[in-house]
The first five atom37 places (N, CA, C, CB, O) and aatype in JSON, in Angstrom:
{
  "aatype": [20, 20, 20, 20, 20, 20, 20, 20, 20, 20, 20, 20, 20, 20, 20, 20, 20, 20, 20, 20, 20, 20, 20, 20, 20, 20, 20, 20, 20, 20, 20, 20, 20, 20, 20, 20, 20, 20, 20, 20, 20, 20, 20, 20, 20, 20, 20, 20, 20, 20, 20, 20, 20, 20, 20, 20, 20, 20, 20, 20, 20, 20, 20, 20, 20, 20, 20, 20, 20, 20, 20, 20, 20, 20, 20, 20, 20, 20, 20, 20, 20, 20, 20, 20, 20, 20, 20, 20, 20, 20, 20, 20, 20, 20, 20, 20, 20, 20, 20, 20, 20, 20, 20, 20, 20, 20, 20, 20, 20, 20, 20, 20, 20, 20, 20, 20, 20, 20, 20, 20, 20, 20, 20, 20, 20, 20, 20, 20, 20, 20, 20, 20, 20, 20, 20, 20, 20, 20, 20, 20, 20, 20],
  "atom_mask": [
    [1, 1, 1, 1, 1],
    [1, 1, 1, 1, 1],
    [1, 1, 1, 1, 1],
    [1, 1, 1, 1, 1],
    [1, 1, 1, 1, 1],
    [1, 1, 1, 1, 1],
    [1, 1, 1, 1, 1],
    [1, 1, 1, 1, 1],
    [1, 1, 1, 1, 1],
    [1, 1, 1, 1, 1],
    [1, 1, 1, 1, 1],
    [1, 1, 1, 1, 1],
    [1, 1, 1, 1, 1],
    [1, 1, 1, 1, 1],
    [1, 1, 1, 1, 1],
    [1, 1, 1, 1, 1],
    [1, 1, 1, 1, 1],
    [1, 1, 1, 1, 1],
    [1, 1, 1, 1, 1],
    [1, 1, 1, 1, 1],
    [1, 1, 1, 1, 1],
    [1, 1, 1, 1, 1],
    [1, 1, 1, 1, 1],
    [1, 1, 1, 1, 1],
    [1, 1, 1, 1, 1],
    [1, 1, 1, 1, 1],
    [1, 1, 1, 1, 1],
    [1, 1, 1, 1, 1],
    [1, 1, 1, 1, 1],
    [1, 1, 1, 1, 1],
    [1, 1, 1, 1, 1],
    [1, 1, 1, 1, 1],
    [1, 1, 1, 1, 1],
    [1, 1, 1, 1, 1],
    [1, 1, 1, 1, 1],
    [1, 1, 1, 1, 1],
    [1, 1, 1, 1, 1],
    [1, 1, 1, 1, 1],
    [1, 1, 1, 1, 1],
    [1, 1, 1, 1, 1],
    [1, 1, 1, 1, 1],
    [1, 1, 1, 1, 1],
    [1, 1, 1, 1, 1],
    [1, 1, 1, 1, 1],
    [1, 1, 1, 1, 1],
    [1, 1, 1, 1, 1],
    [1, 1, 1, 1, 1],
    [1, 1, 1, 1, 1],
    [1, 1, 1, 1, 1],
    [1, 1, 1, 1, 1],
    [1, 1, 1, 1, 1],
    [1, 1, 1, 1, 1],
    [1, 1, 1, 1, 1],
    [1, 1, 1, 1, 1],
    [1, 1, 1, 1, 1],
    [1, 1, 1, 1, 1],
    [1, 1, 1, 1, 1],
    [1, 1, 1, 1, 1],
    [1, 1, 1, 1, 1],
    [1, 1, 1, 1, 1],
    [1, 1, 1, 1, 1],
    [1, 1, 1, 1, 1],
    [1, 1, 1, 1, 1],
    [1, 1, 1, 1, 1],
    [1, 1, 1, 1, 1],
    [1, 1, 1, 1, 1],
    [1, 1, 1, 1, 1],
    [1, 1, 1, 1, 1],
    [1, 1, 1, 1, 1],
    [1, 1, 1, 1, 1],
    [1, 1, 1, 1, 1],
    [1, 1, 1, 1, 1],
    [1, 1, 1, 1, 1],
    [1, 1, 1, 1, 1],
    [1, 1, 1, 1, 1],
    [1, 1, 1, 1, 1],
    [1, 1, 1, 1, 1],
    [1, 1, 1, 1, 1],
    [1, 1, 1, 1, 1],
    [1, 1, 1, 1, 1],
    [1, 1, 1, 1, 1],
    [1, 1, 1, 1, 1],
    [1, 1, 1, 1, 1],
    [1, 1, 1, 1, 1],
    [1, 1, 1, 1, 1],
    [1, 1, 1, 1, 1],
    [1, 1, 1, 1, 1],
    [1, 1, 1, 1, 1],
    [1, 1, 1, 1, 1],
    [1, 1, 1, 1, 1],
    [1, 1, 1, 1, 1],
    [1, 1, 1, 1, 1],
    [1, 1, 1, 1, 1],
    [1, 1, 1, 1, 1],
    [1, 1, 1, 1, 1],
    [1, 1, 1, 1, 1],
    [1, 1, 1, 1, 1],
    [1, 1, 1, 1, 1],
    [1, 1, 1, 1, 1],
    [1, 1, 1, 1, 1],
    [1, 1, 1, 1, 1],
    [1, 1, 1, 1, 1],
    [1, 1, 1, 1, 1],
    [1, 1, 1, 1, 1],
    [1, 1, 1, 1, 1],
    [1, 1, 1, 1, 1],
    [1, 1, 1, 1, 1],
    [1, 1, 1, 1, 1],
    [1, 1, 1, 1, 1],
    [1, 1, 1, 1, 1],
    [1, 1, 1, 1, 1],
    [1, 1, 1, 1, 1],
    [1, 1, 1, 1, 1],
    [1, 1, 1, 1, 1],
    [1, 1, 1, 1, 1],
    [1, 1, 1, 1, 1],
    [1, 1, 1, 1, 1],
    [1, 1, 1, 1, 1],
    [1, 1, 1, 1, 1],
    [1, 1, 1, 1, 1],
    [1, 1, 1, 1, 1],
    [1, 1, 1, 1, 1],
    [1, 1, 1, 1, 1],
    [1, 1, 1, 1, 1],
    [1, 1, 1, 1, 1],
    [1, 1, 1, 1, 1],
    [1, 1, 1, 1, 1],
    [1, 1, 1, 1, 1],
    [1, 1, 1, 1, 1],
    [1, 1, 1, 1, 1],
    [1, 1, 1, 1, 1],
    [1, 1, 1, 1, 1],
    [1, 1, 1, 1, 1],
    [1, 1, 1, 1, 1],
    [1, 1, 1, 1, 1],
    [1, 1, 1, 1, 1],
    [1, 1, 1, 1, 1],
    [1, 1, 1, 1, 1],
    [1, 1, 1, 1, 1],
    [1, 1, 1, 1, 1],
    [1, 1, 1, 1, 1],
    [1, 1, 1, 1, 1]
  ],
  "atom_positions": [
    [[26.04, -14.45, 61.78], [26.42, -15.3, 60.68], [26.37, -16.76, 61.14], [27.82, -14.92, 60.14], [26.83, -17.15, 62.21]],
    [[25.62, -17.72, 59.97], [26.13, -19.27, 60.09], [26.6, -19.44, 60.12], [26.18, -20.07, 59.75], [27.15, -18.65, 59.35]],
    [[27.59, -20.26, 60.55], [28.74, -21.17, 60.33], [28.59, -22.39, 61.1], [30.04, -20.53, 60.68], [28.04, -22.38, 62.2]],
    [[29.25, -23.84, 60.36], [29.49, -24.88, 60.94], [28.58, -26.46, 60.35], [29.22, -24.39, 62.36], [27.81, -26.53, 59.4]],
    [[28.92, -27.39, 61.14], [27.62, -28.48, 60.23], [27.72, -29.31, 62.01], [28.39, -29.94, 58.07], [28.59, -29.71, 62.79]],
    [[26.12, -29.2, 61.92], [25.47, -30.4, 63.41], [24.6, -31.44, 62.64], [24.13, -29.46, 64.87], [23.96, -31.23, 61.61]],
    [[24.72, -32.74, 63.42], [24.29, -33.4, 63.23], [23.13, -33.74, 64.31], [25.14, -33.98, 62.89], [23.57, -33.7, 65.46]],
    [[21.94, -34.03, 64.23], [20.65, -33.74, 65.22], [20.07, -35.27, 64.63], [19.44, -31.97, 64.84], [20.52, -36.0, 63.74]],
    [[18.86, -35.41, 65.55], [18.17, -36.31, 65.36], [16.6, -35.57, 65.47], [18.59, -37.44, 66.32], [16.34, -34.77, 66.37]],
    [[15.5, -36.0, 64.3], [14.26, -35.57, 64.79], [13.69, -36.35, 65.72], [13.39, -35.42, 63.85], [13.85, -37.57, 65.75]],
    [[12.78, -35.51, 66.79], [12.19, -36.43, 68.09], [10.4, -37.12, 67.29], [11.87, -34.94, 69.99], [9.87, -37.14, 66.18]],
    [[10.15, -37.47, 68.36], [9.21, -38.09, 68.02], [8.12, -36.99, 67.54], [8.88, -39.0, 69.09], [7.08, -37.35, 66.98]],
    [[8.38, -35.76, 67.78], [7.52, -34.62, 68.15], [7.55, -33.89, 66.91], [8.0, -33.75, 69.41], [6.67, -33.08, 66.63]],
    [[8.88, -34.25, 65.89], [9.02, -34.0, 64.62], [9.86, -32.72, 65.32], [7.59, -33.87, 63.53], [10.23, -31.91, 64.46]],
    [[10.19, -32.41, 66.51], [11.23, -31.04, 66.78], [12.75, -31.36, 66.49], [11.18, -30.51, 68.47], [13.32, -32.37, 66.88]],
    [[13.18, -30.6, 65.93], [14.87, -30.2, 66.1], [15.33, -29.55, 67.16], [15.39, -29.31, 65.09], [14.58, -28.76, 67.73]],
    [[16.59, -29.75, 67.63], [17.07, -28.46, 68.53], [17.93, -28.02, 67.71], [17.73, -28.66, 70.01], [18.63, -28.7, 66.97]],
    [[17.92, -26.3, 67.87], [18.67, -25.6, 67.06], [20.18, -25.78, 67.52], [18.18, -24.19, 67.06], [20.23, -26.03, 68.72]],
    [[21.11, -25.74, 67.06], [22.14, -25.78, 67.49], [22.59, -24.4, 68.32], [22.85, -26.16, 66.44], [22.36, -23.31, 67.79]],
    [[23.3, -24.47, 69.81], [23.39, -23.48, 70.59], [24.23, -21.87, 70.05], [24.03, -24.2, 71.71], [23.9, -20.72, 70.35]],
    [[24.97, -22.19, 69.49], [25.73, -21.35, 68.73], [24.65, -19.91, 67.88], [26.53, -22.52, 67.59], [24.85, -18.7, 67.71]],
    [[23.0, -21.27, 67.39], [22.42, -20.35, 66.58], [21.43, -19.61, 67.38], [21.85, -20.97, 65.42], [21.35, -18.5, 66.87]],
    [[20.88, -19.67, 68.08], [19.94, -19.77, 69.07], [19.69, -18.28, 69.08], [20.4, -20.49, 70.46], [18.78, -17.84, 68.38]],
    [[20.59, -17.24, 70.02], [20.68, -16.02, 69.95], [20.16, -15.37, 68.47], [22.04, -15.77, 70.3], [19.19, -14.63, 68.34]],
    [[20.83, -15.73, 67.64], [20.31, -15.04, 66.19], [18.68, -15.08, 65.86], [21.06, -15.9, 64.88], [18.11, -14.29, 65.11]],
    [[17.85, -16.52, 66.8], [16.58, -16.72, 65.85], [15.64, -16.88, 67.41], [16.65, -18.44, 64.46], [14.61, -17.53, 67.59]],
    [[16.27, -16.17, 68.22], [15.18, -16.28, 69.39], [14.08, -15.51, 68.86], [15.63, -15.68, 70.9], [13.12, -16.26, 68.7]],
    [[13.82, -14.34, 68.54], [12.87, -13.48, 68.1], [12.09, -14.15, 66.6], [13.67, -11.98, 67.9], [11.32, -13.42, 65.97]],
    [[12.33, -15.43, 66.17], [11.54, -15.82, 65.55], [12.7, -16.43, 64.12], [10.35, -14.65, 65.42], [13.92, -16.24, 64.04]],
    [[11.72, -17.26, 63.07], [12.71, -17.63, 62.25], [11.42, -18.01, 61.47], [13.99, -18.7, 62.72], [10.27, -18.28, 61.82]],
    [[12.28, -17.91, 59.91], [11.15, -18.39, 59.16], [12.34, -19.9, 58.03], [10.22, -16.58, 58.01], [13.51, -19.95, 57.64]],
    [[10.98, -20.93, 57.94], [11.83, -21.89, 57.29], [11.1, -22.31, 55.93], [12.1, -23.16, 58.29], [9.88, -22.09, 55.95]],
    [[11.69, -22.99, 54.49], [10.65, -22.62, 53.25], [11.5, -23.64, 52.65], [10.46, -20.88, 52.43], [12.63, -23.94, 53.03]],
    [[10.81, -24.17, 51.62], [11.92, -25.08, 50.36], [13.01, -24.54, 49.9], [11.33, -25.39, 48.96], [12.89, -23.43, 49.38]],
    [[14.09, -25.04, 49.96], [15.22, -24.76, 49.35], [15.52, -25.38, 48.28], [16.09, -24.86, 50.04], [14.71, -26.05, 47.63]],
    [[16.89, -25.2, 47.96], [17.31, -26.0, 46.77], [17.89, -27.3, 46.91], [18.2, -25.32, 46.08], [18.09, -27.77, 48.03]],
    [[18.19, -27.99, 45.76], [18.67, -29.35, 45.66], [17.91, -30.5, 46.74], [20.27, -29.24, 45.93], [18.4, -31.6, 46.99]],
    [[16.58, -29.95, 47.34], [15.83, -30.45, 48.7], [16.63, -30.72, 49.56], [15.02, -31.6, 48.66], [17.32, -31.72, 49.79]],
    [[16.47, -29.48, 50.2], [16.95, -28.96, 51.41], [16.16, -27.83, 52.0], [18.28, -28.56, 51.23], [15.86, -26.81, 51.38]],
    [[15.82, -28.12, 53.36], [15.17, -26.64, 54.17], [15.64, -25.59, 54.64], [14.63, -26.76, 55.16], [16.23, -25.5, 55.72]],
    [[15.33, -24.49, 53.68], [16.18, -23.1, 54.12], [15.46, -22.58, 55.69], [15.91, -21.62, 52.69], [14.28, -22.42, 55.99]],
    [[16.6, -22.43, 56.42], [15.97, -21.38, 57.6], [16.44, -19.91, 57.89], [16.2, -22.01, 58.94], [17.63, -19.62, 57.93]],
    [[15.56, -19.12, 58.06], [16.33, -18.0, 58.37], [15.97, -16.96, 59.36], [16.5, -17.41, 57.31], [14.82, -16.8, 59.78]],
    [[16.82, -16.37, 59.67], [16.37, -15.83, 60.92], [14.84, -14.34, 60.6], [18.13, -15.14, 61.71], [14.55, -13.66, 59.62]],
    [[14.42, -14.4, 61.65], [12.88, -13.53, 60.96], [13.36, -12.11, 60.16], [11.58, -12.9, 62.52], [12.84, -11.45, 59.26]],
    [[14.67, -11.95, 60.99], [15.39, -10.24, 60.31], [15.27, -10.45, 58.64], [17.61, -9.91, 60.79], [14.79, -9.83, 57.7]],
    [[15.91, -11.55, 58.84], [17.14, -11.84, 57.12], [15.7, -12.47, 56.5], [19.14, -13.55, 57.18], [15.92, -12.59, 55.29]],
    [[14.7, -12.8, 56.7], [13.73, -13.24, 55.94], [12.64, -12.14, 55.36], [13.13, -14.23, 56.72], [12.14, -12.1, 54.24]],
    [[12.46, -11.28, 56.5], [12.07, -9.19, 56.38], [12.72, -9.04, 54.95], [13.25, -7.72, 57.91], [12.03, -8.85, 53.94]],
    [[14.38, -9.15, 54.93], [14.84, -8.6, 54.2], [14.8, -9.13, 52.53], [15.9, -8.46, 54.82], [14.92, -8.73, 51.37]],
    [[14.61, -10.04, 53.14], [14.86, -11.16, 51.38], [13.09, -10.83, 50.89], [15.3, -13.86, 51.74], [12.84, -10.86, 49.69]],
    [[11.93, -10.53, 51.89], [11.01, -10.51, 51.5], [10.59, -9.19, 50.9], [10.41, -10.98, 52.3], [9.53, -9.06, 50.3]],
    [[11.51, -8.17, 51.09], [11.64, -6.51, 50.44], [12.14, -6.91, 49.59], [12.41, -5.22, 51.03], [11.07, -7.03, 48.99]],
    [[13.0, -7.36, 48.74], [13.68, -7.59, 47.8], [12.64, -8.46, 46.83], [14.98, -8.22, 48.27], [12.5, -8.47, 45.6]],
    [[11.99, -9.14, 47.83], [10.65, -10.42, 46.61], [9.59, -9.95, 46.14], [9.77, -11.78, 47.32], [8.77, -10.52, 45.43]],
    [[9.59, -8.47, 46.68], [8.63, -7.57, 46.72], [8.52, -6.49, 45.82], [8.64, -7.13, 47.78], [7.55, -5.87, 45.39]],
    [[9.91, -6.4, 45.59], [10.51, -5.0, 44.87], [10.28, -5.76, 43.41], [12.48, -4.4, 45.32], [9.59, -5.0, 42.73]],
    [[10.56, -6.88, 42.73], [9.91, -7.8, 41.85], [8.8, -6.88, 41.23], [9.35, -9.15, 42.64], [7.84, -6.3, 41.73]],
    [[9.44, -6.98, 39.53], [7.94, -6.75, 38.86], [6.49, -7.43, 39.3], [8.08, -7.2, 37.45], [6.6, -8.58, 39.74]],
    [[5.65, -7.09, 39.27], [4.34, -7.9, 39.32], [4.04, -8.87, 38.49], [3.34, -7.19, 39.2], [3.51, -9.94, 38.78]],
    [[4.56, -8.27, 36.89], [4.3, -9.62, 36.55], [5.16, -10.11, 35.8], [3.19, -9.85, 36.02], [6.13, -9.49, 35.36]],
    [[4.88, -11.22, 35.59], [6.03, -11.63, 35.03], [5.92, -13.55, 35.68], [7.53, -10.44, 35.68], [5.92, -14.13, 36.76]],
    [[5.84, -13.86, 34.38], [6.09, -15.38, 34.75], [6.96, -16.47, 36.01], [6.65, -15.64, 33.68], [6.73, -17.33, 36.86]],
    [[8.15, -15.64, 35.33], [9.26, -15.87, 36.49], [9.26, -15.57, 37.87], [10.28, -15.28, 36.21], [9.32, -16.25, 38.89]],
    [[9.17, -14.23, 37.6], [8.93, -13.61, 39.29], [7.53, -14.03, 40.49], [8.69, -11.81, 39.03], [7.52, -14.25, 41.71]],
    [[6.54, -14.0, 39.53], [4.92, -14.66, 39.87], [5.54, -16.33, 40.75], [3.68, -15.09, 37.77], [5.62, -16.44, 41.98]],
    [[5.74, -16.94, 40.2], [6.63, -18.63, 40.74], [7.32, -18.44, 41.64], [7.71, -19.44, 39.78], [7.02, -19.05, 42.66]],
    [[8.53, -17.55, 41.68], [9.2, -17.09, 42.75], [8.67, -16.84, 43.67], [9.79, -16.28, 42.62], [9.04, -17.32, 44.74]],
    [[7.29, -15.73, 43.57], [7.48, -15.04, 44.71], [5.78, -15.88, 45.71], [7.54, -12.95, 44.22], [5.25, -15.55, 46.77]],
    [[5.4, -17.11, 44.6], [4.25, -17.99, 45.13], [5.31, -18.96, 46.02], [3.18, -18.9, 43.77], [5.24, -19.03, 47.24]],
    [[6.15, -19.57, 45.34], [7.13, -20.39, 45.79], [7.49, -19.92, 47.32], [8.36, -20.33, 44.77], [7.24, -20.48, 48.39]],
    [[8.2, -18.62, 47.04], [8.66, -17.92, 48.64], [8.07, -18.24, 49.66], [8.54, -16.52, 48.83], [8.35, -19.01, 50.57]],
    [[7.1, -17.52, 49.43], [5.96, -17.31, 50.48], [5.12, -18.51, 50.43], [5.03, -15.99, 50.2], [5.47, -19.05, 51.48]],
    [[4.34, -19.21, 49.97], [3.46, -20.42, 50.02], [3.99, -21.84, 51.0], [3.34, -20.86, 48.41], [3.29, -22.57, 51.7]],
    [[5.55, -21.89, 50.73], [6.33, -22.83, 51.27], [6.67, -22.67, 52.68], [7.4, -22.92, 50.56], [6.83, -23.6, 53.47]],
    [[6.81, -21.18, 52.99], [7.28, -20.71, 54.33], [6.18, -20.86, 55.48], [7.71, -19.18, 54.21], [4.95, -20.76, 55.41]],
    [[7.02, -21.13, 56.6], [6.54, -21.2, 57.66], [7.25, -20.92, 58.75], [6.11, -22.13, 57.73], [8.33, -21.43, 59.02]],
    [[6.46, -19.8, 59.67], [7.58, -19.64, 60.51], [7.28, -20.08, 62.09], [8.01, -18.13, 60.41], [6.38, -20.89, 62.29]],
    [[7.89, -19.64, 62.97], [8.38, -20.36, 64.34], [9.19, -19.57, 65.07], [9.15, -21.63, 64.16], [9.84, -18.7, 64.48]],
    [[9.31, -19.72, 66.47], [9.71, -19.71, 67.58], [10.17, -20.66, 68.45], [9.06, -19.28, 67.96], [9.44, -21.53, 68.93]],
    [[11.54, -20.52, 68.71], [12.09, -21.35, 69.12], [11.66, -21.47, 70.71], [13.38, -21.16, 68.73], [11.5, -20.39, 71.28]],
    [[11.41, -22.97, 71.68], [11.16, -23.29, 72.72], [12.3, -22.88, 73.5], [10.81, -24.5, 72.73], [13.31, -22.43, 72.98]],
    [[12.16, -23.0, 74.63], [12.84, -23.03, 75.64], [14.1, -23.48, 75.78], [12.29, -23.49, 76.29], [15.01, -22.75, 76.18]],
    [[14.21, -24.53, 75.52], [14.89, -25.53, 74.77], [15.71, -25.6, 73.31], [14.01, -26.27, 74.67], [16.29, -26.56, 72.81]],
    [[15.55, -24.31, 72.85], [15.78, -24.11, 71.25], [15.32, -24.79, 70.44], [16.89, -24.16, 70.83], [15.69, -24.54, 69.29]],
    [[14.37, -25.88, 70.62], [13.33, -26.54, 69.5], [12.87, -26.34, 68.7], [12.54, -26.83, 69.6], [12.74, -25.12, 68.8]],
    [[12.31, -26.71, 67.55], [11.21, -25.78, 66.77], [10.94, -27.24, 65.83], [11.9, -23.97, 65.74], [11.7, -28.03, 65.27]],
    [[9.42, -27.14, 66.0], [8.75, -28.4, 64.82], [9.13, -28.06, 63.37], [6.85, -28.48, 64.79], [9.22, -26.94, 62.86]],
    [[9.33, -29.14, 62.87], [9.15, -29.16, 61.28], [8.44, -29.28, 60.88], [9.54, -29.73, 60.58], [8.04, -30.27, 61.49]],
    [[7.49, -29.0, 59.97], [6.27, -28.9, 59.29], [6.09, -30.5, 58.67], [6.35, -27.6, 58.1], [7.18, -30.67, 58.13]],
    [[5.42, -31.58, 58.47], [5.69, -31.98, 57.82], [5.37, -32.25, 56.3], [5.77, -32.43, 58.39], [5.28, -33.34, 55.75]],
    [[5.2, -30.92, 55.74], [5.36, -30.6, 53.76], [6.52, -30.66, 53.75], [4.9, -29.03, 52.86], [7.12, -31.26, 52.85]],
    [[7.18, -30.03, 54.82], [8.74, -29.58, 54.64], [9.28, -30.95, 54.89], [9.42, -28.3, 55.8], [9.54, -31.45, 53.8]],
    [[9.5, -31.6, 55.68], [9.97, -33.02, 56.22], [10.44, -33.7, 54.65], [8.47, -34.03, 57.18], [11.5, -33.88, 54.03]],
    [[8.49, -34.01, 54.36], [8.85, -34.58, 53.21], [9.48, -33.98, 52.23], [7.98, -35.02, 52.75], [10.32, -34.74, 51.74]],
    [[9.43, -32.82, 51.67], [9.95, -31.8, 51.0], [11.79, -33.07, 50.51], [10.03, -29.96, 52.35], [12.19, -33.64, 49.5]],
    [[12.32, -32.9, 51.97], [13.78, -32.53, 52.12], [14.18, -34.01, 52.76], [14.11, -31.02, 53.19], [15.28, -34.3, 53.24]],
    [[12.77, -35.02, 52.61], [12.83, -36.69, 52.96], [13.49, -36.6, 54.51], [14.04, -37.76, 51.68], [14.38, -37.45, 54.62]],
    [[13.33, -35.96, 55.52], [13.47, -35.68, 56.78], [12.81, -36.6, 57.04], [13.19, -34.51, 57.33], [11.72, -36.75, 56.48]],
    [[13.41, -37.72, 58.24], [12.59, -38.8, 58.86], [13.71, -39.02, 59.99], [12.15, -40.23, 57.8], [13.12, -39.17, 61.06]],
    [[14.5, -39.06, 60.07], [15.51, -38.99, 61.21], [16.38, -38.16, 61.68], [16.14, -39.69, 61.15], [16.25, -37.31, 62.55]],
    [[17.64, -38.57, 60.8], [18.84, -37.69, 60.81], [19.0, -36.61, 60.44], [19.63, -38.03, 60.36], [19.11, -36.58, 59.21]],
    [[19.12, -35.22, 61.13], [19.24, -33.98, 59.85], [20.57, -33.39, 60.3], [17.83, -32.56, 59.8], [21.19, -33.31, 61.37]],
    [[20.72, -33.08, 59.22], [22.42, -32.21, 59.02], [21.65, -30.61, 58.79], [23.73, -32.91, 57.05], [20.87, -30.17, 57.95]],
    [[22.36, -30.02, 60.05], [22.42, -28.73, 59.99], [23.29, -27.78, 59.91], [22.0, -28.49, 60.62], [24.09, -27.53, 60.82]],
    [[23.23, -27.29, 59.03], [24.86, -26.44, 58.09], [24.33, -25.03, 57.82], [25.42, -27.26, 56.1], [23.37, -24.73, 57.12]],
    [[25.2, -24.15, 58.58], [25.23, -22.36, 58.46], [25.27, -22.31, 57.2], [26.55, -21.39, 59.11], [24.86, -23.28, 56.56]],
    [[25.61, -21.51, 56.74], [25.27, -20.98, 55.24], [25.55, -19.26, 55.09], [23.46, -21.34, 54.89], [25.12, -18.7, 54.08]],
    [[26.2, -18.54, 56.01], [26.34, -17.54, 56.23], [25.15, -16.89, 56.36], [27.08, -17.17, 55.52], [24.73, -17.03, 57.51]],
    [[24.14, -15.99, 55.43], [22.57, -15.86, 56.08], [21.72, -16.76, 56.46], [21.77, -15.31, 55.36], [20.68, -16.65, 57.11]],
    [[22.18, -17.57, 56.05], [20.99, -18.54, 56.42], [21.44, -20.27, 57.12], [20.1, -18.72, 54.81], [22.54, -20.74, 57.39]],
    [[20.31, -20.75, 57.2], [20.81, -22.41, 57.46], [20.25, -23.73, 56.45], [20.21, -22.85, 59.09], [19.12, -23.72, 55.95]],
    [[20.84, -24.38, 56.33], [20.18, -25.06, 55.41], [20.04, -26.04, 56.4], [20.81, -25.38, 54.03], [20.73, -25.95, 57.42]],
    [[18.8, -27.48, 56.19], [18.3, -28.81, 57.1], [18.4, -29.82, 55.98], [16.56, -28.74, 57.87], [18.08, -29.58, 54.82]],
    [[18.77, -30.71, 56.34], [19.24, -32.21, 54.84], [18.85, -32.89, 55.44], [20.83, -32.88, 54.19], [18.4, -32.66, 56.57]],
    [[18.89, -34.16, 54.78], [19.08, -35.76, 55.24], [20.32, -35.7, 55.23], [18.52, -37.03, 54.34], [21.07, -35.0, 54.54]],
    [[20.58, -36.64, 56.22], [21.86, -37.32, 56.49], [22.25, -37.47, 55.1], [21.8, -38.74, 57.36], [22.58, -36.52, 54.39]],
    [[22.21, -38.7, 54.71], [22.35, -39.23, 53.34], [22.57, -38.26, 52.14], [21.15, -39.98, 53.06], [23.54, -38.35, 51.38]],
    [[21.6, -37.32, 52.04], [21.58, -36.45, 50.49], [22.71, -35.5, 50.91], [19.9, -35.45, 49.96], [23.63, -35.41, 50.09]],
    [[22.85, -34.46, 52.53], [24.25, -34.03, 52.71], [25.57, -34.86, 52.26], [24.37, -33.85, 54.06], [26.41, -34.38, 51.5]],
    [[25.64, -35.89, 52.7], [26.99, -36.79, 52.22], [27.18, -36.59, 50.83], [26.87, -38.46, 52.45], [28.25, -36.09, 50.47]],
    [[26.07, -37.0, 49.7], [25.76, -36.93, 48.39], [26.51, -35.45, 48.29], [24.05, -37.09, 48.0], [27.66, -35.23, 47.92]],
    [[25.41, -34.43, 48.76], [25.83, -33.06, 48.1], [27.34, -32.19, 48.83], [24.34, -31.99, 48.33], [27.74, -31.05, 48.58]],
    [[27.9, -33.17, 49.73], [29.56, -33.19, 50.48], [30.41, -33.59, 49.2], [29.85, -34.6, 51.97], [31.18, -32.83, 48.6]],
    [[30.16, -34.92, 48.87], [30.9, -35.33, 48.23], [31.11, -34.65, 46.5], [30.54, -36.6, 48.45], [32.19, -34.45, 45.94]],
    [[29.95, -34.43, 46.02], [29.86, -33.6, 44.68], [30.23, -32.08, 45.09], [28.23, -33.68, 43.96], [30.36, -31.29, 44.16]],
    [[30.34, -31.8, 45.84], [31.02, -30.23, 46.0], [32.75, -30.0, 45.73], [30.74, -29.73, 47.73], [33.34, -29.11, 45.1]],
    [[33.44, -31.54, 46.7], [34.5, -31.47, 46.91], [35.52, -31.99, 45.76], [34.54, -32.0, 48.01], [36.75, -32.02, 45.71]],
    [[34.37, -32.42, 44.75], [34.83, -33.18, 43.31], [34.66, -31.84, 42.14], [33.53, -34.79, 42.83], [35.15, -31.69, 41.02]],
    [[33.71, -30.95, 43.01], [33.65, -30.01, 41.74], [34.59, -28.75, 41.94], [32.07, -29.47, 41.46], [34.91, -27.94, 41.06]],
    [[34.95, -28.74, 43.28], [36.27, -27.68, 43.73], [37.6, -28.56, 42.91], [36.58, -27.58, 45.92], [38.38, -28.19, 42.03]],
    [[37.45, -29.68, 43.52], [38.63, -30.2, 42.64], [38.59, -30.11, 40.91], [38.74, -31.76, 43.03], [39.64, -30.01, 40.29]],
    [[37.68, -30.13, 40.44], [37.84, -30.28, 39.01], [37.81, -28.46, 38.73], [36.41, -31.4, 38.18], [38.05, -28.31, 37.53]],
    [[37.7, -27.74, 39.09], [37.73, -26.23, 38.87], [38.28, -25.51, 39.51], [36.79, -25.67, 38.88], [37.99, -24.31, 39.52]],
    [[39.03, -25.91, 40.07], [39.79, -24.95, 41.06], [38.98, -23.98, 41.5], [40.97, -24.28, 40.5], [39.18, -22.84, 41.08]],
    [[37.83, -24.23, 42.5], [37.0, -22.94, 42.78], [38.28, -21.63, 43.67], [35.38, -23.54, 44.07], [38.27, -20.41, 43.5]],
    [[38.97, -22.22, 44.31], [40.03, -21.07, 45.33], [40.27, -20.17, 44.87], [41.34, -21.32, 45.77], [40.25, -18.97, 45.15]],
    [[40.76, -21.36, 43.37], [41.78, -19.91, 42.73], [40.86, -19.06, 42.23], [42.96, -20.19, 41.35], [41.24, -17.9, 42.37]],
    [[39.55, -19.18, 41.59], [38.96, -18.84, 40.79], [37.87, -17.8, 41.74], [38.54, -20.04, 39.96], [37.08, -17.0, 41.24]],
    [[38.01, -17.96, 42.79], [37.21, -16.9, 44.03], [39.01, -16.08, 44.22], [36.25, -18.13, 46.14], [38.83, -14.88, 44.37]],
    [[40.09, -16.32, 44.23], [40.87, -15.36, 44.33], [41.4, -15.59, 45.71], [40.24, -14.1, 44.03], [41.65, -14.65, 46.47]],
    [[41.59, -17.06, 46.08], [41.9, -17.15, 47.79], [43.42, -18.31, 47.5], [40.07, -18.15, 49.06], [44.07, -18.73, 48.45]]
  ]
}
């Protein structure tokens, strides 16, 4: 499982280092693809197997699912982490998710999400305004 938020810098090389914590989970490979609100989903090669049986199991056709399952797969790219726990960013994805320096890297329980500095703060701050205005706690039952 993810957990946690790192703050990294991209090298000149366009590599990240994975944070050490994650490393073990995505030595055997990892796949990374557009996310939401632009942000780069990563996930480990297992949990990406699995989400890709499920993208699979998908009617054939179907408007919706057809987008989805071009989206999935078209965007993804996967990797192996260095020695070092490194791994390049693509740069579709970079731009994708406006990656040019700073990236915030945040578990996500299956997965990891990669931000800008900047749009994390943005999507920090609108989370903690929308728990407050809805009481998400109570409303998850915690």
């Amino acid at each position: 499982m993810f957990l946690g938020e790192f703050t990294h810098t991209l090298d000149e090389k366009s590599r990240i280092t994975i944070p050490a914590k994650y490393r073990a989970e995505l030595l055997a490979g990892l796949v990374m693809t557009t996310g939401f609100d632009r942000c780069i989903l990563l996930f480990s090669q297992q949990e990406f197997e699995r989400l890709s049986e499920k993208m699979n199991s998908l009617q054939f056709i179907g408007r919706e699912q057809n987008a989805l399952r071009r989206r999935f797969y078209s965007d993804a790219s996967d990797a192996i982490p260095d020695k070092q726990g490194r791994i390049i960013l693509p740069e579709y994805l970079r731009n994708y998710a406006s990656i040019t320096s700073e990236i915030v890297i945040a578990g996500v329980g299956r997965y990891i999400e990669l931000w800008n500095g900047e749009a994390w703060d943005k999507v920090c701050a609108e989370m903690q305004e929308l728990a407050a205005q809805q009481d998400l706690w109570a409303k998850l039952g915690i």
